[in-house]
MOPAC internal coordinates of N, CA, C and O (Angstrom, degrees):
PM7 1SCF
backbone

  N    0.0000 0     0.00 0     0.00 0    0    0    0
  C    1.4375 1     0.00 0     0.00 0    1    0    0
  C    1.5263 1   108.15 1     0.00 0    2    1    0
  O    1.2310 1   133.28 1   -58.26 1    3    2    1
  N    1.6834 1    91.94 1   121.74 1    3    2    1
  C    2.0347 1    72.10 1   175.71 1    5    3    2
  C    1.5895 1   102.45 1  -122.68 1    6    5    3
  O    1.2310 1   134.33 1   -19.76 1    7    6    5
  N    1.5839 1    89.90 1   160.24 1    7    6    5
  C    1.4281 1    98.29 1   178.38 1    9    7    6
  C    1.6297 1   126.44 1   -57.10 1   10    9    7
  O    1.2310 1   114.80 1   -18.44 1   11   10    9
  N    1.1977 1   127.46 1   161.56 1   11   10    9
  C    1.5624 1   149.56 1  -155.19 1   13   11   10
  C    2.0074 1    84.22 1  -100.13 1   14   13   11
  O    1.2310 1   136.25 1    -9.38 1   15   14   13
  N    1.6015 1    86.15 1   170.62 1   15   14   13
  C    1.8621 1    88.47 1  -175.49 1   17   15   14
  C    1.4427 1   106.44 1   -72.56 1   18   17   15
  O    1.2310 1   126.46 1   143.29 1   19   18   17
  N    1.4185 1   105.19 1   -36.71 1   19   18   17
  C    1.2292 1   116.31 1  -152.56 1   21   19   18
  C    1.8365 1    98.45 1   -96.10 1   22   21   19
  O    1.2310 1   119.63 1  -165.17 1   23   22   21
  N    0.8594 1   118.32 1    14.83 1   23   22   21
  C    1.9798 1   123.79 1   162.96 1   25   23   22
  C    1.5098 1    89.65 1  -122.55 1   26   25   23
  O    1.2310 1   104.08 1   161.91 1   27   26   25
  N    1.5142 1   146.95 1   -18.09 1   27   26   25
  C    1.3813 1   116.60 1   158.06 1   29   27   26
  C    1.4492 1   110.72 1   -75.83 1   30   29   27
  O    1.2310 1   112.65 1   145.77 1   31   30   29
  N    1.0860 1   131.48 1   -34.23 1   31   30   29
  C    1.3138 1   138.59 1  -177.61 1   33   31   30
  C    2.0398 1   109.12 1   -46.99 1   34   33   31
  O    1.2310 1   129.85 1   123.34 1   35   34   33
  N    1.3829 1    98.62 1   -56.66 1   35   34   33
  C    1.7440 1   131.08 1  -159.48 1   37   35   34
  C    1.8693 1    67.24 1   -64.24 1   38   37   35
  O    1.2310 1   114.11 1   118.13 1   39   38   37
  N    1.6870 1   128.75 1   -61.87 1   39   38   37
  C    1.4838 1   116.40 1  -125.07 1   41   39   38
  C    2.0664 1    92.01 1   -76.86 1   42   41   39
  O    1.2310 1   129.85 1   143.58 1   43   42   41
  N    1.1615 1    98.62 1   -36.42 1   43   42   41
  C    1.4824 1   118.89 1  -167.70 1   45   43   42
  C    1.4934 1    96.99 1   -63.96 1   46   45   43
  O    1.2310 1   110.77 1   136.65 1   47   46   45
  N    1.7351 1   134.95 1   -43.35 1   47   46   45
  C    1.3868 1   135.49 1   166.08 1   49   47   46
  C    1.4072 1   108.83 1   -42.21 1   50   49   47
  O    1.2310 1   126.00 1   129.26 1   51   50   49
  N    1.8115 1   106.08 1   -50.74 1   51   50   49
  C    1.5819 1    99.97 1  -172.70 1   53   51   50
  C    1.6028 1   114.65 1   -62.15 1   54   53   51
  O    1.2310 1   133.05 1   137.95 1   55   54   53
  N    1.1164 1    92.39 1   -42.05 1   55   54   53
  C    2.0090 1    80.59 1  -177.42 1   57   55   54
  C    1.0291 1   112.15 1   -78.80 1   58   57   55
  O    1.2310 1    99.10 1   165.05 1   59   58   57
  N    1.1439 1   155.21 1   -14.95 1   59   58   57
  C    1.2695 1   167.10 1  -162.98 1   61   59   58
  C    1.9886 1    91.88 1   -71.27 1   62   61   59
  O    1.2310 1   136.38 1   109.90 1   63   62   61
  N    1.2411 1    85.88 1   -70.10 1   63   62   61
  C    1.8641 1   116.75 1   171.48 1   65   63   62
  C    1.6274 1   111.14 1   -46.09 1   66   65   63
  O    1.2310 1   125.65 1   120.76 1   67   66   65
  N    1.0891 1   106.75 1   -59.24 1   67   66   65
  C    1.7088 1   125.20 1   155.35 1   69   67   66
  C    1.5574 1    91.47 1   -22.92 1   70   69   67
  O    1.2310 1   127.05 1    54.44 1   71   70   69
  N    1.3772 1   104.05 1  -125.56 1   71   70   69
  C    1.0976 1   124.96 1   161.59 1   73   71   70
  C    1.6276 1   128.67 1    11.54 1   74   73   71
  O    1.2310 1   126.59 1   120.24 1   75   74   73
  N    1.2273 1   104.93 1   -59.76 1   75   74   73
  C    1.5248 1    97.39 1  -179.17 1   77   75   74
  C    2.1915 1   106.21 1   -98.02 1   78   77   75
  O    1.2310 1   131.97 1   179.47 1   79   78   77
  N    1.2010 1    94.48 1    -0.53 1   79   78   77
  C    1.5383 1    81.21 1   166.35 1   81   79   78
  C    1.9085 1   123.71 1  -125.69 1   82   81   79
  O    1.2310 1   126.99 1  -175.90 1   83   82   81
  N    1.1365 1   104.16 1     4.10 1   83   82   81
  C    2.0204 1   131.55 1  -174.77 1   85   83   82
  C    1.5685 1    84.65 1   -72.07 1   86   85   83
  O    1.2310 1   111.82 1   126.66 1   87   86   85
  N    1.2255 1   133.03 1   -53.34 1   87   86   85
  C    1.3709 1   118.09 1  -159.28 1   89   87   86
  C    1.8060 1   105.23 1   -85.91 1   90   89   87
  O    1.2310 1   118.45 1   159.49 1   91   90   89
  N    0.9820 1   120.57 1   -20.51 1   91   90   89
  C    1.4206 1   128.55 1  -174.02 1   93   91   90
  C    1.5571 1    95.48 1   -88.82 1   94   93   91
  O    1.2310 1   106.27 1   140.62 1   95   94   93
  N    1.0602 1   143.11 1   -39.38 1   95   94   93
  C    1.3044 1   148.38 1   179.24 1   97   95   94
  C    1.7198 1   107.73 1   -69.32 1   98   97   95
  O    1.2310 1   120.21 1   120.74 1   99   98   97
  N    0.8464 1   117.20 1   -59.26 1   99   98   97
  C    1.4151 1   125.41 1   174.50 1  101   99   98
  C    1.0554 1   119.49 1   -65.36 1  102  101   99
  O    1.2310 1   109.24 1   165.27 1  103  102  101
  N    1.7143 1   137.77 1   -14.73 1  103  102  101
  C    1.0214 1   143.22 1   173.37 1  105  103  102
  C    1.5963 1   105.61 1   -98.57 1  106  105  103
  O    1.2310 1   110.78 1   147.11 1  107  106  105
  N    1.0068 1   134.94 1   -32.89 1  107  106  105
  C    1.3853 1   149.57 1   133.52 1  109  107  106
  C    1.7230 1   110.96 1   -17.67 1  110  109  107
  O    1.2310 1   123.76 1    93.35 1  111  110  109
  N    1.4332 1   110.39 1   -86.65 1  111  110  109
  C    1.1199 1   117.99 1   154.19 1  113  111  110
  C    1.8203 1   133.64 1     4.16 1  114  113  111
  O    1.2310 1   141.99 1   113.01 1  115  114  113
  N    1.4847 1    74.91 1   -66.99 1  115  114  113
  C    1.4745 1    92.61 1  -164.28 1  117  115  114
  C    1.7316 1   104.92 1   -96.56 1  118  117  115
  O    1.2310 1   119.92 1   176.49 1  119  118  117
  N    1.1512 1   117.75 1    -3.51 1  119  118  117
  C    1.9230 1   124.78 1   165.03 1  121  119  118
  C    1.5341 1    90.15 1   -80.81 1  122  121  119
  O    1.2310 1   112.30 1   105.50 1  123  122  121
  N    1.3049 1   132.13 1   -74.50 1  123  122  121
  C    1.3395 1   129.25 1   178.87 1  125  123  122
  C    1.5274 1   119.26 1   -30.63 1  126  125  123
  O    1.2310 1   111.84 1   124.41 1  127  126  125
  N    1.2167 1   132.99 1   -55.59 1  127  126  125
  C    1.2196 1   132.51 1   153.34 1  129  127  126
  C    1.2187 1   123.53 1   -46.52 1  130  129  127
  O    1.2310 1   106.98 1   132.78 1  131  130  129
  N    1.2283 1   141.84 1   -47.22 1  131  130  129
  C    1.4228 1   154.29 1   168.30 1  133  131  130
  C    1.6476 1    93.34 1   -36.65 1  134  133  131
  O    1.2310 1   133.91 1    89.34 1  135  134  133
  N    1.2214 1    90.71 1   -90.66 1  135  134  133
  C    1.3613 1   116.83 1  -172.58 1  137  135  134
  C    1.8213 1   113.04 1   -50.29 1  138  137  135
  O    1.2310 1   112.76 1   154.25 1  139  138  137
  N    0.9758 1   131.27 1   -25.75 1  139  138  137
  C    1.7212 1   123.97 1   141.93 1  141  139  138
  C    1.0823 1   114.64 1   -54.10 1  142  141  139
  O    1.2310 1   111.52 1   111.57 1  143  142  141
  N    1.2115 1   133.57 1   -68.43 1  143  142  141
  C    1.3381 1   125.39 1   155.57 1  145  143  142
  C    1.3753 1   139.23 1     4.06 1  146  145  143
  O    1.2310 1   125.35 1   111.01 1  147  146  145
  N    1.6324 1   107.32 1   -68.99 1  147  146  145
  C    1.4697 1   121.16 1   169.19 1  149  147  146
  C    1.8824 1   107.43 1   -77.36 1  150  149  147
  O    1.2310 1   123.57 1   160.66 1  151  150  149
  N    1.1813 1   110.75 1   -19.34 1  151  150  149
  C    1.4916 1   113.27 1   157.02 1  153  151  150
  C    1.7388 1   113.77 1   -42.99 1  154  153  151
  O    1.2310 1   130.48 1   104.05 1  155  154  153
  N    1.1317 1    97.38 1   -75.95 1  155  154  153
  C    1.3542 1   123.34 1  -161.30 1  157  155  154
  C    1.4614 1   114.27 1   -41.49 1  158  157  155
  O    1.2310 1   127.54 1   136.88 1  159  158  157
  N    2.0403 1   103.10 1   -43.12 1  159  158  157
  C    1.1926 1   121.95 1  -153.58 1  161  159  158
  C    1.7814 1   100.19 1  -134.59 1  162  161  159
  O    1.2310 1   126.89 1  -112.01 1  163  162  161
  N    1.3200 1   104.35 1    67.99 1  163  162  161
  C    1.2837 1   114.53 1  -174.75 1  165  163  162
  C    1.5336 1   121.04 1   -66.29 1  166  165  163
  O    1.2310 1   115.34 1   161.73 1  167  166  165
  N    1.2115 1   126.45 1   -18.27 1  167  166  165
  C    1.8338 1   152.47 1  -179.52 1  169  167  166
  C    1.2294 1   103.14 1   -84.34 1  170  169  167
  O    1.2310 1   113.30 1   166.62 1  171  170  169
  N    1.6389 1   130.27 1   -13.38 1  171  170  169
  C    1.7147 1   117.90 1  -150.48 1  173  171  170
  C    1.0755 1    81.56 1   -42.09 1  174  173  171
  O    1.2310 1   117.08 1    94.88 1  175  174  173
  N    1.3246 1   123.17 1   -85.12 1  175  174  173
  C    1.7136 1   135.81 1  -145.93 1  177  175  174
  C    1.6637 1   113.55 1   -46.20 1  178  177  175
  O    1.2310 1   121.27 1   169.11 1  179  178  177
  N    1.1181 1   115.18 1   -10.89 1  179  178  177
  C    1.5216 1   124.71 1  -178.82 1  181  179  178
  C    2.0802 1   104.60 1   -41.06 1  182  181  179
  O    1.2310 1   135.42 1    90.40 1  183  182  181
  N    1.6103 1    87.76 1   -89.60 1  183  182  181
  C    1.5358 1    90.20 1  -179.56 1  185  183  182
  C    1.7394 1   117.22 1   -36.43 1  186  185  183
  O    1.2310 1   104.90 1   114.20 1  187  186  185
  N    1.4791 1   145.53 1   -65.80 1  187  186  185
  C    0.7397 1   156.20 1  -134.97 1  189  187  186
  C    1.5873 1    89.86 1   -85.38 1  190  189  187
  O    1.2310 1   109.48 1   127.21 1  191  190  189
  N    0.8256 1   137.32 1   -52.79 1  191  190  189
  C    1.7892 1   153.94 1   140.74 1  193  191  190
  C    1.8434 1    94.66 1     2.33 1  194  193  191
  O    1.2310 1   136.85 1   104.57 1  195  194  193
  N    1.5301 1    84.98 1   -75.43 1  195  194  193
  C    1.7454 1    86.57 1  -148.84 1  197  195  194
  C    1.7407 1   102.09 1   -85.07 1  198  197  195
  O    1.2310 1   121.81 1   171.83 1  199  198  197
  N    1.5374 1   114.14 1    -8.17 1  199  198  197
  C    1.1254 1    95.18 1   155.90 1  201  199  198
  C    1.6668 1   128.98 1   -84.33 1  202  201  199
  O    1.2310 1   113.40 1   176.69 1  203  202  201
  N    1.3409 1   130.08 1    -3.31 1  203  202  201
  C    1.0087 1   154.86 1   160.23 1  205  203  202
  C    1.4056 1   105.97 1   -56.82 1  206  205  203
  O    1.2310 1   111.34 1   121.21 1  207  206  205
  N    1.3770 1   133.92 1   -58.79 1  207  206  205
  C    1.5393 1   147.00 1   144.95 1  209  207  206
  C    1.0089 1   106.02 1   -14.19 1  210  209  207
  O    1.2310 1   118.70 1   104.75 1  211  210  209
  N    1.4910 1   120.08 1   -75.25 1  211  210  209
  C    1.5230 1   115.78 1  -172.01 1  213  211  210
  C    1.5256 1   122.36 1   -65.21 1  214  213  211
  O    1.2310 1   127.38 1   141.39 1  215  214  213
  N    1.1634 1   103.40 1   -38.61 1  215  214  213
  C    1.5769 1   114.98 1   157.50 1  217  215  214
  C    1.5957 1   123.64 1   -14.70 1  218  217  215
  O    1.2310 1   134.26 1   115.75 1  219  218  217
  N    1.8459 1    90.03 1   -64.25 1  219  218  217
  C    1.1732 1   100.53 1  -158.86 1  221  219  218
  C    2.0489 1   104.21 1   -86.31 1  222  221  219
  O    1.2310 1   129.34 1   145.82 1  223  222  221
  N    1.1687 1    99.61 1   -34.18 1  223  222  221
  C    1.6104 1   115.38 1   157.13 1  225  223  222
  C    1.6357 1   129.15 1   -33.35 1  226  225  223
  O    1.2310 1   140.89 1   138.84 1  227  226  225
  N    1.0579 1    77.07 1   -41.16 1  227  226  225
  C    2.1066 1   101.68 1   173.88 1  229  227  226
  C    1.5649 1   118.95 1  -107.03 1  230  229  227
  O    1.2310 1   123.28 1  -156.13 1  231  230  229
  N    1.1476 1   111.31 1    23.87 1  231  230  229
  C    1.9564 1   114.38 1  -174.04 1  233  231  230
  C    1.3899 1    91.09 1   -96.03 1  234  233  231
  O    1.2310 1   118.27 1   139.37 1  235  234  233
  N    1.3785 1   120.90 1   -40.63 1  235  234  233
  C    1.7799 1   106.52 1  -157.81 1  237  235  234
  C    2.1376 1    91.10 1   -75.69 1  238  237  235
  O    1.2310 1   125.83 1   103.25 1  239  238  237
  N    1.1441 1   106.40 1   -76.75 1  239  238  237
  C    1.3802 1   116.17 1   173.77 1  241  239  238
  C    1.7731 1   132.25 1   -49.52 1  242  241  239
  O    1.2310 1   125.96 1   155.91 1  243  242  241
  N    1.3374 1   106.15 1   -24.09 1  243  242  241
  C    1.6000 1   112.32 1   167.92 1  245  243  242
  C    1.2408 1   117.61 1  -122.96 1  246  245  243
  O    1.2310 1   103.88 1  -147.19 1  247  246  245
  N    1.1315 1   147.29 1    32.81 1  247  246  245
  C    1.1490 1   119.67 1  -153.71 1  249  247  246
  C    1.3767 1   125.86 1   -58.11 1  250  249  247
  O    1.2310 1   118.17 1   163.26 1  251  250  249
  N    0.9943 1   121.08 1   -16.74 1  251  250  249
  C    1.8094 1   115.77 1   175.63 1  253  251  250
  C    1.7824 1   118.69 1   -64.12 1  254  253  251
  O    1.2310 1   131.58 1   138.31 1  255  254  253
  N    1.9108 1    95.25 1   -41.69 1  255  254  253
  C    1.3887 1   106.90 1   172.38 1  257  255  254
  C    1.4434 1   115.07 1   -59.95 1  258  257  255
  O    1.2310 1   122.22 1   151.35 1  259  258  257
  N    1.2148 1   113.36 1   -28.65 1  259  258  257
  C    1.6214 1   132.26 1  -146.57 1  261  259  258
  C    1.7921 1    88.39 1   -89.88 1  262  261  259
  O    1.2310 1   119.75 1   136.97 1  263  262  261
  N    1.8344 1   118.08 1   -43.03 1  263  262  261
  C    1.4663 1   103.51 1   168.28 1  265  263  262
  C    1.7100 1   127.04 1   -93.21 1  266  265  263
  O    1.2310 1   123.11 1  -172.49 1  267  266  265
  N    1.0192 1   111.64 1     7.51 1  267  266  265
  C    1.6313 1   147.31 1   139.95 1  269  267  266
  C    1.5753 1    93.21 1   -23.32 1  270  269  267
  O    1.2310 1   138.95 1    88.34 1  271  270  269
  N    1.6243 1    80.87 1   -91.66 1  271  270  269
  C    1.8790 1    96.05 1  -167.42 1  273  271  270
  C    1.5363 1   115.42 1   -50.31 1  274  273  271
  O    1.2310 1   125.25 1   143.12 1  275  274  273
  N    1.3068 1   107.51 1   -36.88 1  275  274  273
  C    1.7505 1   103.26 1  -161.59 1  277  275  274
  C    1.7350 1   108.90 1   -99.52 1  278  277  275
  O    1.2310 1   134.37 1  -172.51 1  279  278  277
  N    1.4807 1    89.82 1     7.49 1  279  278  277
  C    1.5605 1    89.32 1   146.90 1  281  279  278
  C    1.1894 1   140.78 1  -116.75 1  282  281  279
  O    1.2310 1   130.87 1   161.46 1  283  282  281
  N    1.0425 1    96.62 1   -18.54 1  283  282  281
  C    1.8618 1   125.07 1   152.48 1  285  283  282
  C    2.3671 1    97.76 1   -56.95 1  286  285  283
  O    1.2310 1   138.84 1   120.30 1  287  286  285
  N    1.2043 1    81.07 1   -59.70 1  287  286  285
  C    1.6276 1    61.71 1  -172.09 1  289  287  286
  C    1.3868 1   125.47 1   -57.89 1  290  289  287
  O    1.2310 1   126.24 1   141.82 1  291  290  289
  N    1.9631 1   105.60 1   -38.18 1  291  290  289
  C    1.8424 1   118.91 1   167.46 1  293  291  290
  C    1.6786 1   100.61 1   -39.07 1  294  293  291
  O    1.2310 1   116.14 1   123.42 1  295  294  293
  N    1.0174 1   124.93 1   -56.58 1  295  294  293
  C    1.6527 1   140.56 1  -142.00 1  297  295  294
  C    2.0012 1    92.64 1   -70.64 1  298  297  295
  O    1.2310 1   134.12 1   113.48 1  299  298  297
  N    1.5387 1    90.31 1   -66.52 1  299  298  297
  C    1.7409 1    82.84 1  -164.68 1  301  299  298
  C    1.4659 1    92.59 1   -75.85 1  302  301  299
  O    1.2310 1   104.65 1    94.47 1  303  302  301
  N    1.3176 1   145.96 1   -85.53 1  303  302  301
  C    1.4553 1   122.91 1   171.13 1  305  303  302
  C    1.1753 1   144.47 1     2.77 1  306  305  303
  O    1.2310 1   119.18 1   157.36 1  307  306  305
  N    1.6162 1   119.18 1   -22.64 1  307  306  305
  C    1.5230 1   102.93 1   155.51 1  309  307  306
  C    1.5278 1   104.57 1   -96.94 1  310  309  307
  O    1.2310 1   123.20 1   151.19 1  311  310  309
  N    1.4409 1   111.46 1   -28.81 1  311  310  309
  C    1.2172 1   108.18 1  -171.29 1  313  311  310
  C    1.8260 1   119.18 1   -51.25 1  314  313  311
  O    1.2310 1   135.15 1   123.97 1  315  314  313
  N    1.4435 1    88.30 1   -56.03 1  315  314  313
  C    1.5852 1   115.95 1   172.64 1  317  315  314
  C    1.7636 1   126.33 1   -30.17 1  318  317  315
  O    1.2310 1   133.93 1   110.22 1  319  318  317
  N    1.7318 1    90.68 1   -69.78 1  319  318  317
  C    0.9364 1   122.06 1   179.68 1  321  319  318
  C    1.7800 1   130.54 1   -91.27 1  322  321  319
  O    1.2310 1   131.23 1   173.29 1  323  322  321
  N    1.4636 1    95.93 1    -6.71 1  323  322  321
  C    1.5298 1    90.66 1  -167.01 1  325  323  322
  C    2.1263 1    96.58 1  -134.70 1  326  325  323
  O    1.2310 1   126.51 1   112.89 1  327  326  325
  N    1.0457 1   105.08 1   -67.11 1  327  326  325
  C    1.8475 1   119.93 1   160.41 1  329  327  326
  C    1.7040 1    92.32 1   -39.29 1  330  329  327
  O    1.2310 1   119.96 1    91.59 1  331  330  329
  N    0.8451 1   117.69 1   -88.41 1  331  330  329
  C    1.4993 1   123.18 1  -148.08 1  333  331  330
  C    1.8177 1   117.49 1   -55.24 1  334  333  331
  O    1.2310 1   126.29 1   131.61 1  335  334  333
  N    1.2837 1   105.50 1   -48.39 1  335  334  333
  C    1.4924 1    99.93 1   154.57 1  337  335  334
  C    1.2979 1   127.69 1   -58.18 1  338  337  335
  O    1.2310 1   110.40 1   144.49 1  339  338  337
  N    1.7510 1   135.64 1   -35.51 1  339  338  337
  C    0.8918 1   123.44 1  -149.64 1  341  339  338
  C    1.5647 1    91.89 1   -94.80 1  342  341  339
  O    1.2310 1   116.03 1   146.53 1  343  342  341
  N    1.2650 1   125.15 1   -33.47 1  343  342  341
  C    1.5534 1   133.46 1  -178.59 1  345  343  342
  C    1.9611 1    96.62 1   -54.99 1  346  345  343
  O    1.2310 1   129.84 1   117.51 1  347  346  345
  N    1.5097 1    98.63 1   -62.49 1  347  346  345
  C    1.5054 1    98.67 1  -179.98 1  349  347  346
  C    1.5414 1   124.38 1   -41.46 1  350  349  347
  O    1.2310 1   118.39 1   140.56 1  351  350  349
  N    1.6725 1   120.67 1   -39.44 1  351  350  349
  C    1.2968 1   132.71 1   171.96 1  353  351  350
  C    1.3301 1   118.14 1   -71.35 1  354  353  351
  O    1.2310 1   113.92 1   155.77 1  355  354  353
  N    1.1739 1   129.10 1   -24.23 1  355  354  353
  C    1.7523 1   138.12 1   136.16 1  357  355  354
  C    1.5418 1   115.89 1   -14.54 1  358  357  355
  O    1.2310 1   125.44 1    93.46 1  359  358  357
  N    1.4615 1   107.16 1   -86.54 1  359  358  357
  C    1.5495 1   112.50 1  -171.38 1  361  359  358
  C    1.3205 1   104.47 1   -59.24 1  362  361  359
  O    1.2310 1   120.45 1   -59.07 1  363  362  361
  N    1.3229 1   116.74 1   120.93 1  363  362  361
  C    1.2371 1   114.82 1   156.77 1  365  363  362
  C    1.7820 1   144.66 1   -64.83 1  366  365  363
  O    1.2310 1   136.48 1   169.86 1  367  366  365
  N    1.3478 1    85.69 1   -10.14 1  367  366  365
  C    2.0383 1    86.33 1   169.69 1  369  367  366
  C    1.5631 1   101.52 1  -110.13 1  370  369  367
  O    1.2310 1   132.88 1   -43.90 1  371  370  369
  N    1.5992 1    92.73 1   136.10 1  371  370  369
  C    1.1144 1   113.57 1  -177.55 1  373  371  370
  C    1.8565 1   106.63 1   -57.44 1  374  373  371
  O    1.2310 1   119.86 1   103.66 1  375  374  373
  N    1.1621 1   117.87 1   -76.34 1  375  374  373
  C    1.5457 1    88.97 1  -177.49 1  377  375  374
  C    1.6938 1   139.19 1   -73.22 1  378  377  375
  O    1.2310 1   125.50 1  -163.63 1  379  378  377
  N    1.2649 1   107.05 1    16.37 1  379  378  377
  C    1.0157 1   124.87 1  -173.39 1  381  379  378
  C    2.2977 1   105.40 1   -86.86 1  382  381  379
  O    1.2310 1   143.31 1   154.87 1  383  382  381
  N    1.4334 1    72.32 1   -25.13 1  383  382  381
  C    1.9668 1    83.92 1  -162.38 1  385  383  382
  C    1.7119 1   112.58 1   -49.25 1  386  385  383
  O    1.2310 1   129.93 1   130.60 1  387  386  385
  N    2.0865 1    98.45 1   -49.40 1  387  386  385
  C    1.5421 1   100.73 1  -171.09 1  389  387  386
  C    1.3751 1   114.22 1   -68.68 1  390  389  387
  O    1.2310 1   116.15 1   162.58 1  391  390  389
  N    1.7021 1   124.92 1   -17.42 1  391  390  389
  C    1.3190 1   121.16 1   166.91 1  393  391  390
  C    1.2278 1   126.84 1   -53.98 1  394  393  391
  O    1.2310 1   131.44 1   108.98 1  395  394  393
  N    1.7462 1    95.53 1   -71.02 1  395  394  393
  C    1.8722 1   101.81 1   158.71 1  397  395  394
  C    0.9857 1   136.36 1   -20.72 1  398  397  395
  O    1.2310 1   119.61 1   129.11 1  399  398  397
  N    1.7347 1   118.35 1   -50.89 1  399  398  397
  C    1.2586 1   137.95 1  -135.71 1  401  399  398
  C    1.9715 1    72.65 1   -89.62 1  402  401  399
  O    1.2310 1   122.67 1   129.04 1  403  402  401
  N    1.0128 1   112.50 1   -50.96 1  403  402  401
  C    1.6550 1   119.12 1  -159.37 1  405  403  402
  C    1.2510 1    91.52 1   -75.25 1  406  405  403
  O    1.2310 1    95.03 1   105.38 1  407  406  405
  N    1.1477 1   161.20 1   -74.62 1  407  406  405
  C    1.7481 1   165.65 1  -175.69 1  409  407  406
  C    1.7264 1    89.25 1   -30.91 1  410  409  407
  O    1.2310 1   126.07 1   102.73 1  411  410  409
  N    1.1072 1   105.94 1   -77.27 1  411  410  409
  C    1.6291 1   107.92 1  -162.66 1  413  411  410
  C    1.8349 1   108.76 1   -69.84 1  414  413  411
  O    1.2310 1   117.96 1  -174.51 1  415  414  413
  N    1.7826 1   121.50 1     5.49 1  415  414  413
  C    1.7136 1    92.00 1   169.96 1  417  415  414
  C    1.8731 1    69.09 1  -134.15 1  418  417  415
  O    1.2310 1   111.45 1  -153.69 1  419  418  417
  N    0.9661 1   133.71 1    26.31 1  419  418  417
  C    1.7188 1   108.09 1   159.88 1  421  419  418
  C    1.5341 1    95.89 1   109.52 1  422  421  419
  O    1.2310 1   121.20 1    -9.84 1  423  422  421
  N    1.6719 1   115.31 1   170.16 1  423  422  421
  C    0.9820 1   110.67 1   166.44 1  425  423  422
  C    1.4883 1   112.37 1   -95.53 1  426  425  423
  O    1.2310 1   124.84 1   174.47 1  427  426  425
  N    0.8193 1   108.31 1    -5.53 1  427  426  425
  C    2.4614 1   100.31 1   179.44 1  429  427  426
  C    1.6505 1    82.54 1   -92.72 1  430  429  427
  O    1.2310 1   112.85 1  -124.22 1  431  430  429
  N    1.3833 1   131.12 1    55.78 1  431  430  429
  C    1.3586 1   139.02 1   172.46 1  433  431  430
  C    1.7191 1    92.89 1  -113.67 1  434  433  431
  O    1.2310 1   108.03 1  -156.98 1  435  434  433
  N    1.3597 1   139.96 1    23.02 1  435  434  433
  C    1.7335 1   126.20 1  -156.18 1  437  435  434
  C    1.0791 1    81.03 1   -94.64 1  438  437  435
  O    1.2310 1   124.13 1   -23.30 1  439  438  437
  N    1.4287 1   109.67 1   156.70 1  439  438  437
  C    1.3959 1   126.97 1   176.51 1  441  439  438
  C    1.5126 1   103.27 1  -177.16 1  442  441  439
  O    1.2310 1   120.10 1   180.00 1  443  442  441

């Protein structure tokens, strides 16, 4: 059975349509997810913060401890705060995300 002009016409509109709006939707998508995310978990930056504090607390008197800390804080701070949401805004089912999110950066990934 083949199609009529006017259902190739209609099918060729849809992808066309497809096409120019799938990537704007999905990128959409995935800011909304992001951004629940940082909803959810309003403190991320907390820890990485206050170990940064101590960091800077311990530079005059430690300094070795003092770059200890502020790489410890670089390390979980992007992870935390920057890796971990954006991986989470990836999966698209909502309870599926915090599993993922933990499988794919490790388990000392809790947050």
């Amino acid at each position: 059975m083949s199609m009529t002009e006017d259902e190739a016409r209609y099918e060729q509109w849809m992808e066309e349509l497809y096409a120019e709006h799938s990537k704007q939707a999905i990128e959409e998508f995935t800011a909304d997810r992001l951004q629940s995310f940082y909803l959810k978990n309003p403190v991320l930056a907390k820890p990485p913060l206050d170990t940064l504090v101590q960091s800077r607390l311990l530079l005059g008197s430690h300094p070795a401890a003092a770059l200890v800390f502020a790489a410890t804080a670089t390390e979980v701070g992007l992870k935390e705060v920057l890796l971990k949401p954006v991986v989470y805004g990836l999966v698209h089912s909502e309870s599926a995300a915090s599993l993922i999110t933990e499988l794919a950066l490790g388990p000392h990934m809790h947050g």
